[in-house]
C-alpha positions in Angstrom: 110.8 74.3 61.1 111.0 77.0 58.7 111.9 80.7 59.2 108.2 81.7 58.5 107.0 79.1 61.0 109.7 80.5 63.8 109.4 83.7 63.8 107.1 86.6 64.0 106.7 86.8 60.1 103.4 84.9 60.4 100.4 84.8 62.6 101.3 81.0 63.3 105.0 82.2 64.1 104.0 85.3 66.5 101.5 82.3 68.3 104.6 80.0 69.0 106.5 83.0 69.7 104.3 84.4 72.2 102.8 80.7 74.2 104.0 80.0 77.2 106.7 82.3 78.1 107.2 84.8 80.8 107.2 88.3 79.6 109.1 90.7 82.0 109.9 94.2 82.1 112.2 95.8 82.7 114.3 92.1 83.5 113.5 88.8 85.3 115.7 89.5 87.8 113.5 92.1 89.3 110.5 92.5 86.9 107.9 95.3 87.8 105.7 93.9 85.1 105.3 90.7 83.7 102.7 89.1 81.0 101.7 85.6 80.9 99.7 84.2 77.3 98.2 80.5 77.1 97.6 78.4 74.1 93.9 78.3 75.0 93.4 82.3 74.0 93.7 83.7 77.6 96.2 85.9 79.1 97.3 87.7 82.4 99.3 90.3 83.6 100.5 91.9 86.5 102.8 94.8 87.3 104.0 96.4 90.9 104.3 100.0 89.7 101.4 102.3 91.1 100.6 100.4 94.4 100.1 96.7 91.5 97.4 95.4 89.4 96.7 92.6 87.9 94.5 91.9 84.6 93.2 89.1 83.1 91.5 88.7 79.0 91.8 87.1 75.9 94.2 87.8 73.2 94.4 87.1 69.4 96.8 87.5 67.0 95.5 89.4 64.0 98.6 89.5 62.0 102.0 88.6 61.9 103.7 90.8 65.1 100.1 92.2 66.5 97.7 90.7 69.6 95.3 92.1 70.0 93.7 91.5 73.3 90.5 92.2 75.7 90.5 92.6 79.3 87.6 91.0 80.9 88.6 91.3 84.5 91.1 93.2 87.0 92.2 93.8 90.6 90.5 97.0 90.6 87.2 96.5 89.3 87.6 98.4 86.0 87.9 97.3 82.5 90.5 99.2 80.6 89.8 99.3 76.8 91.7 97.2 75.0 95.0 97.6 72.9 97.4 96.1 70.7 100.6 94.6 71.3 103.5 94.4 69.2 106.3 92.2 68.7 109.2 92.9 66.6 111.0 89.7 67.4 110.3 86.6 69.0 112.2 88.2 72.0 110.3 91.7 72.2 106.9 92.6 73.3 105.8 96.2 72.9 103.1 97.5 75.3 102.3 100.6 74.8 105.9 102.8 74.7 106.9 99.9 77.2 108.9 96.7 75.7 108.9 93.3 77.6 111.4 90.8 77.0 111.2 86.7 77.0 112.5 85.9 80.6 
């Protein structure tokens, strides 16, 4: 596998990066938020902080390092808009000012 092909240098790279792993924040130890993406284009997430929420959506990777994504359902019954997420490494997902890690 080549560099490009391993890393998040290219959108095929961020993809294998992102599949299938459990993101956590702040550790897996005791995450309050964790992130879950599938190879079919779907997503979840859930977090404890402010009484816990769940989300569920789609995601896409626009470019090497960004995924985007779109909520389409909650635990709360309201769609938040939806954002881009950024990875710097293959270990580091940035949501908002928050940064998950590859547990």
């Amino acid at each position: 596998m080549s560099s490009s092909e391993s890393g998040v240098g290219s959108i095929e790279g961020t993809k294998n990066c992102l599949i299938g792993y459990d993101w956590v924040y702040p550790n897996g130890s005791n995450p309050t938020g964790a992130w879950k993406f599938s190879s079919d284009g779907t997503f979840n997430s859930s977090t404890t902080m402010f009484g816990g929420m769940s989300t569920w959506g789609n995601w896409e990777v626009t470019s090497p390092g960004k995924v985007t994504i779109t909520y389409t359902r909650t635990s709360e019954g309201t769609i938040p808009q939806g954002q881009t997420l950024r990875m710097s490494s293959c270990n580091s997902l940035k949501v908002g000012s928050t940064t998950y890690i590859k547990d």
